[in-house]
GUSE-995887 format. One line per 5 residues: their letters; for each residue x, y, z of N, C-alpha, C, O. Coordinates in steps of 0.1 Angstrom, whole numbers, plus 5000, padded with zeros to 4 digits. Example, Ala and Ser with C-alpha at 12.3 -4.5 7.8 and 13.67 -1.06 7.14 Angstrom:
% residues 2
AS	5132:4943:5078:5123:4955:5078:5132:4967:5078:5142:4967:5085; 5128:4978:5071:5137:4989:5071:5129:5000:5079:5134:5011:5080
***
This chain:
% residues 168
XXXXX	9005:2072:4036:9019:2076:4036:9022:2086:4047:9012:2089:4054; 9032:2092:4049:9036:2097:4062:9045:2104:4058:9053:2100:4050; 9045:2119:4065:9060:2127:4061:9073:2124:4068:9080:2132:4071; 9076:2109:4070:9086:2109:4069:9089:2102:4054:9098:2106:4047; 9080:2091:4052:9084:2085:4034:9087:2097:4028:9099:2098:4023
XXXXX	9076:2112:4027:9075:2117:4016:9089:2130:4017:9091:2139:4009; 9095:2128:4025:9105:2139:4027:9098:2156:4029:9105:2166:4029; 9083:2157:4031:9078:2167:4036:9077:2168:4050:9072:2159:4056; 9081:2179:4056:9079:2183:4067:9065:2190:4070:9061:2195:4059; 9057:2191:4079:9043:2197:4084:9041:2207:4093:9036:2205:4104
XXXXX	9045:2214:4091:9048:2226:4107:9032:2228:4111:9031:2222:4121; 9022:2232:4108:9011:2234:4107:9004:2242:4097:9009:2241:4086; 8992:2249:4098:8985:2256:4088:9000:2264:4079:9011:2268:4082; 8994:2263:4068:9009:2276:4061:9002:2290:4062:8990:2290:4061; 9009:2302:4065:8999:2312:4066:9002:2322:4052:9014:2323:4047
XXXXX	8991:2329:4049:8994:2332:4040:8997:2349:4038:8994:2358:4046; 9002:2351:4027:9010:2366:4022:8999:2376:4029:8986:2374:4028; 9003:2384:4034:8989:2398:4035:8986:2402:4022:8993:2407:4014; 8975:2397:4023:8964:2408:4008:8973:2422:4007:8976:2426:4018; 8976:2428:3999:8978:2441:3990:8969:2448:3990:8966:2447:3978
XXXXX	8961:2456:3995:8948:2468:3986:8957:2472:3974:8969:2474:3972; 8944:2473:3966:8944:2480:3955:8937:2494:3955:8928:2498:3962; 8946:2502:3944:8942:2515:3951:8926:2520:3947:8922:2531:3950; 8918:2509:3939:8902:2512:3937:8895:2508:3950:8884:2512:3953; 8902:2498:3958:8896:2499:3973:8900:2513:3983:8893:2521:3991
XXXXX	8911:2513:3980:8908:2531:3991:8905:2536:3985:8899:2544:3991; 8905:2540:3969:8897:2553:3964:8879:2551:3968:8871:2561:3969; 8875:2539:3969:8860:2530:3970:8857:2538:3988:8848:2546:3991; 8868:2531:3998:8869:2539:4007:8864:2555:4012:8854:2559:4018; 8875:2562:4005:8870:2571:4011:8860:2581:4004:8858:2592:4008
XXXXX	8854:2573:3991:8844:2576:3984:8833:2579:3994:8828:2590:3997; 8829:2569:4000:8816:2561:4007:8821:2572:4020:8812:2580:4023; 8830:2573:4027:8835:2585:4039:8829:2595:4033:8817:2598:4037; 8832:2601:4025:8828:2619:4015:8814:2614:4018:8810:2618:4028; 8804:2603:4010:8792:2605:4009:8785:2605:4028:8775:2613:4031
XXXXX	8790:2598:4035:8786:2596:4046:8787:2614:4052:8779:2623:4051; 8799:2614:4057:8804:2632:4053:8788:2643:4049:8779:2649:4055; 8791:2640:4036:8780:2652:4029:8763:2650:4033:8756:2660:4034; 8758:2637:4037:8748:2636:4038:8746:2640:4054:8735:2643:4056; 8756:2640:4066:8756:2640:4079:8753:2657:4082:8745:2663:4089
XXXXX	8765:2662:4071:8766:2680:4074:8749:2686:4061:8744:2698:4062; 8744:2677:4054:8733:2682:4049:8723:2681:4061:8716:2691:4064; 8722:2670:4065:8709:2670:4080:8710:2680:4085:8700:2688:4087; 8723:2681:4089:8727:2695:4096:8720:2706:4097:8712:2711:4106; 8725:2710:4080:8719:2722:4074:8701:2721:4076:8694:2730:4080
XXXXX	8697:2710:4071:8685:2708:4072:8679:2713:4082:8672:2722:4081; 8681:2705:4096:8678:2709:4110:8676:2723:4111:8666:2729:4111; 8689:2729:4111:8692:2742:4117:8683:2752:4107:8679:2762:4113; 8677:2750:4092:8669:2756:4088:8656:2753:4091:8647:2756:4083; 8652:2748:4100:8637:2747:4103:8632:2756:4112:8639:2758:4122
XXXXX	8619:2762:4111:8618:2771:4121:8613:2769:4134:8606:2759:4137; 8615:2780:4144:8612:2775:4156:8594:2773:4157:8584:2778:4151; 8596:2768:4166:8581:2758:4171:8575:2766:4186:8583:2767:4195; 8569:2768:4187:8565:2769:4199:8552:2760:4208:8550:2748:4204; 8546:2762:4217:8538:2748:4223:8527:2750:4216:8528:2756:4206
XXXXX	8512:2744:4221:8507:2742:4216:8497:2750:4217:8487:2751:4209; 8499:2760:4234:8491:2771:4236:8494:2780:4228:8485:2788:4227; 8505:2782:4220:8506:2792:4213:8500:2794:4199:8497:2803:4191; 8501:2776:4197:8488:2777:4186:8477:2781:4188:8474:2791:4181; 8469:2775:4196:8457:2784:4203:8453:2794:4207:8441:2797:4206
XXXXX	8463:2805:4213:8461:2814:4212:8460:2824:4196:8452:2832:4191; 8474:2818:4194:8469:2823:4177:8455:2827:4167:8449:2834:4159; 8454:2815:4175:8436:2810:4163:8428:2821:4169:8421:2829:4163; 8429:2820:4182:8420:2828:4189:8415:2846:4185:8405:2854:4184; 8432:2846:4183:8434:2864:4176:8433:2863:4165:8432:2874:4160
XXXXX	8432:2853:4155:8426:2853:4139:8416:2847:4140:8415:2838:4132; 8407:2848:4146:8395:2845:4145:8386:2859:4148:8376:2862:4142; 8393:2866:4158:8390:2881:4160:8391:2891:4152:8382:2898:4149; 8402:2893:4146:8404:2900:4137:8389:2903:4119:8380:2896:4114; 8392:2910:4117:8383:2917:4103:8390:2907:4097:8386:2896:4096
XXXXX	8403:2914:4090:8414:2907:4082:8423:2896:4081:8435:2898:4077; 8418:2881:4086:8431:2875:4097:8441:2873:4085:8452:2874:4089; 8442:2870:4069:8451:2872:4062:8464:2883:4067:8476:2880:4066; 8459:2894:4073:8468:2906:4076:8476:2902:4087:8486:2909:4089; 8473:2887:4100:8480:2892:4111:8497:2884:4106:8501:2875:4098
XXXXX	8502:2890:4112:8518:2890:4113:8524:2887:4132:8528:2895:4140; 8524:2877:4132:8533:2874:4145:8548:2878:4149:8559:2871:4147; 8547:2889:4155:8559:2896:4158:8568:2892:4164:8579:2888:4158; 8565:2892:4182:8573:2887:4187:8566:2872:4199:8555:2869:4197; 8573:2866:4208:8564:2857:4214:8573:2856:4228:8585:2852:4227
XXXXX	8568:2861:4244:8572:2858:4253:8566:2847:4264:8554:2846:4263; 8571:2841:4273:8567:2830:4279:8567:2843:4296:8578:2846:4301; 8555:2847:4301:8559:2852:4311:8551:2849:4324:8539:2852:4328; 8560:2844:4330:8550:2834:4344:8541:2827:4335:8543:2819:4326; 8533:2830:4339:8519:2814:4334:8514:2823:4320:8511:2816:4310
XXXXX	8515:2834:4318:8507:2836:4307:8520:2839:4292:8533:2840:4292; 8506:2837:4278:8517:2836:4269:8515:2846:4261:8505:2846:4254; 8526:2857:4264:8524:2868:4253:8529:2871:4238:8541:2869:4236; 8522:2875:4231:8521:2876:4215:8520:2892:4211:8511:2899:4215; 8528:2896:4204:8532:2909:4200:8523:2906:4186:8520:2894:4186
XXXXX	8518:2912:4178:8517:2911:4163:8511:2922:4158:8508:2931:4166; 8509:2925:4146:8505:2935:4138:8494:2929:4130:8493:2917:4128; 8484:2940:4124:8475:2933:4113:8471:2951:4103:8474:2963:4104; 8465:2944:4096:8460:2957:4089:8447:2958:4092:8439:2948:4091; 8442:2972:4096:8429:2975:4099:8421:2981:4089:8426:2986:4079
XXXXX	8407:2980:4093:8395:2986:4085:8400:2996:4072:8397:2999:4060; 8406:2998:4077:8409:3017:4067:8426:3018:4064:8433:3027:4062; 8429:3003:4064:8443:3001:4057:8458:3006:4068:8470:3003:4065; 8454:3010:4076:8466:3014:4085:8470:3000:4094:8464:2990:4098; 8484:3005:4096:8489:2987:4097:8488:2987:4116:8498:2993:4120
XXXXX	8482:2983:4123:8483:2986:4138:8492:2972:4142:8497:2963:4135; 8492:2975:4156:8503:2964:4169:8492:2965:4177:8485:2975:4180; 8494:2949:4182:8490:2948:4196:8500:2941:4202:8509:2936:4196; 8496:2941:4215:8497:2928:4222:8488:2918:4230:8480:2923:4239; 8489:2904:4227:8478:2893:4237:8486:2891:4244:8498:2895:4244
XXXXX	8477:2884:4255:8483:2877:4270:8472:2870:4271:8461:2874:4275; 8477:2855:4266:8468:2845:4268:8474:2837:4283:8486:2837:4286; 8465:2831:4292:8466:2822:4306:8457:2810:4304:8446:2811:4300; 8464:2800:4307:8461:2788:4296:8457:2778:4314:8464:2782:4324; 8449:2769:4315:8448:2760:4328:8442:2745:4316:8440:2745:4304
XXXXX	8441:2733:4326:8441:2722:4324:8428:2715:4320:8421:2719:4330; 8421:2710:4315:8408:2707:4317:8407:2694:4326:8411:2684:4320; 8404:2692:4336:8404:2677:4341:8399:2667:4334:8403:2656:4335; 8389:2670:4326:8381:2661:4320:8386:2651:4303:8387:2639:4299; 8387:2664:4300:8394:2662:4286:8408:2661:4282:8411:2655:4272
XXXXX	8416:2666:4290:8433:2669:4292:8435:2680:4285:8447:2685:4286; 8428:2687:4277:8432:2695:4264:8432:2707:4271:8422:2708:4278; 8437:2715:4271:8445:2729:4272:8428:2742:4271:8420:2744:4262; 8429:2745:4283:8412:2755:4285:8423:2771:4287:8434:2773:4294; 8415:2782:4277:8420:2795:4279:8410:2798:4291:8398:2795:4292
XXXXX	8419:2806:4301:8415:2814:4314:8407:2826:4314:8397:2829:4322; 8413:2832:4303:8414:2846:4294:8424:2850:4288:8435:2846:4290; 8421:2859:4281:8425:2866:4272:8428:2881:4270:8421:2889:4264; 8437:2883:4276:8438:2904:4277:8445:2909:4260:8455:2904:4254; 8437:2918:4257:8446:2924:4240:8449:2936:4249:8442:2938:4259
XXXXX	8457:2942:4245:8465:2960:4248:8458:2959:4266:8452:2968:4272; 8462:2946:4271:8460:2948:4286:8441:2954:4289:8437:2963:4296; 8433:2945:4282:8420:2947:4280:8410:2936:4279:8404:2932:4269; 8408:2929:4294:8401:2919:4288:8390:2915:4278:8380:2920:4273; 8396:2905:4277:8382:2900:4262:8369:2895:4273:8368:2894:4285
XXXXX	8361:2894:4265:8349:2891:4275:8345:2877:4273:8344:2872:4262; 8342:2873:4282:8347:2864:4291:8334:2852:4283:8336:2840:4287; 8323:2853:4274:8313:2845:4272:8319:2845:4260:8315:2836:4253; 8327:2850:4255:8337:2852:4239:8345:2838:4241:8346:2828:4234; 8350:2842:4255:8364:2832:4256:8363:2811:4259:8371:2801:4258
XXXXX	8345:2815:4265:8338:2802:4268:8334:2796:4252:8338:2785:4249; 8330:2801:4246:8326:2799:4232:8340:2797:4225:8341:2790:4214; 8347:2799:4227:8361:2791:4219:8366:2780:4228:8372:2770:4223; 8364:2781:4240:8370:2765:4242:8361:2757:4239:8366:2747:4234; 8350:2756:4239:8342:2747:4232:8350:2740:4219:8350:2729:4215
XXXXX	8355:2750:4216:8359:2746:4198:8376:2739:4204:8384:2735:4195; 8380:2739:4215:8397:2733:4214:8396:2721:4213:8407:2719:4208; 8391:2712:4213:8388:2702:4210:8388:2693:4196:8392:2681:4194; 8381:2704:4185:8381:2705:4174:8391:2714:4166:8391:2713:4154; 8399:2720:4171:8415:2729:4167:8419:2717:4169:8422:2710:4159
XXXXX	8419:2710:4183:8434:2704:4186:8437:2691:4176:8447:2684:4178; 8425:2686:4164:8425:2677:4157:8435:2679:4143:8440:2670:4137; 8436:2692:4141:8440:2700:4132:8455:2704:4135:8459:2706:4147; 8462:2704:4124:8481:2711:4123:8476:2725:4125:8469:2731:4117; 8479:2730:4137:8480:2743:4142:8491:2751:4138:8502:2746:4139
XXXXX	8491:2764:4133:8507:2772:4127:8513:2775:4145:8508:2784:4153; 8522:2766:4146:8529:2769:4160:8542:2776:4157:8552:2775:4164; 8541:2784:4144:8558:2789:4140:8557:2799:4149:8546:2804:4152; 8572:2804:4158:8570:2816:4164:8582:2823:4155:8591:2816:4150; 8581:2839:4155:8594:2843:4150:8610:2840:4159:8610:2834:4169
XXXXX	8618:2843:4153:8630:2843:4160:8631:2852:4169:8624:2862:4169; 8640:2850:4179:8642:2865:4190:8646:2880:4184:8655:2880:4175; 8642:2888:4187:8647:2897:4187:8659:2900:4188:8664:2894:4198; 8670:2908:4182:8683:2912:4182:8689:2923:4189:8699:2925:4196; 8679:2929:4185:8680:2951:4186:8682:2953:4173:8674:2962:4171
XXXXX	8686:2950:4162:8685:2953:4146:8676:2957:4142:8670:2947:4138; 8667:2971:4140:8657:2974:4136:8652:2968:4120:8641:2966:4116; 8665:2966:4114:8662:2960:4099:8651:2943:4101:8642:2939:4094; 8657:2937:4115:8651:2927:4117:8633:2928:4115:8626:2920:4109; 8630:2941:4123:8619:2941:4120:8608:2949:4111:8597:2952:4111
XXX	8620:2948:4102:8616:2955:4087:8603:2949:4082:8603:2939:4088; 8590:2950:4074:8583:2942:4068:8582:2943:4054:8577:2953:4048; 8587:2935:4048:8587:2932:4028:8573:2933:4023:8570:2931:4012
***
């Protein structure tokens, strides 16, 4: 049969009414926005509360000065500067007879060609070298640190706020 018998006309496809939303689709909407939202500004938060890191010489040297120490429970990492080649470490510990002392290290870190792993040069405390068959007998051991999660936390910078460097 043919639209002229049937008295129907054929213009082409019919198109149809625009869909309506219902309002449990935009409430569904911007449900799923808020969750995207809260989980993006939680990373956030997340991130920004982690503490800073520092390289891996500064792990190393770390170990180095808790390994020296009487007390290494006691040491406390003060402050941490990057100056020219060497890496200096501010900290405090408690000594023999309970009094709370400060130093400062100055570790100088070079390459090993052999192994790639990080060789100390030396080691100066209060501008005092360490001796030098001390410093050979621990690189032996970087090898075996560097297999290990080293505490690479350094503190935050300094402010000038004395309260900052309050200790609890």
């Amino acid at each position: 049969m043919s639209a002229a018998k049937t008295g129907t006309i054929s213009v082409g496809p019919q198109k149809k009414a625009p869909k309506r939303r219902t309002l449990k689709e935009f409430l569904r909407k911007w449900r799923n926005a808020g969750i995207g939202v809260f989980f993006f500004l939680s990373f956030l938060v997340w991130f920004g509360m982690q503490p800073v890191k520092g390289t891996i010489h500064v792990g190393i040297c770390r170990v180095f000065l808790e390994l020296n120490l009487k007390y290494p429970p006691s040491f406390r990492f003060v402050q941490y500067d990057l100056f020219q080649s060497a890496h200096r470490i501010y900290y405090t510990f408690t000594g023999p007879f309970g009094e709370t002392r400060s130093n400062l290290a100055e570790c100088t870190f070079s390459q090993d060609s052999r192994t790639g792993y990080p060789v100390l040069e030396g080691v100066n405390i209060n501008r005092q070298p360490v001796d030098r068959a001390q410093v050979d007998a621990f690189n032996r051991t970087i090898p075996l640190i560097m297999g290990f999660e080293i505490d690479r936390i350094v503190p935050r910078p300094y402010t000038g706020d004395l309260m900052d460097l309050k200790r609890d």
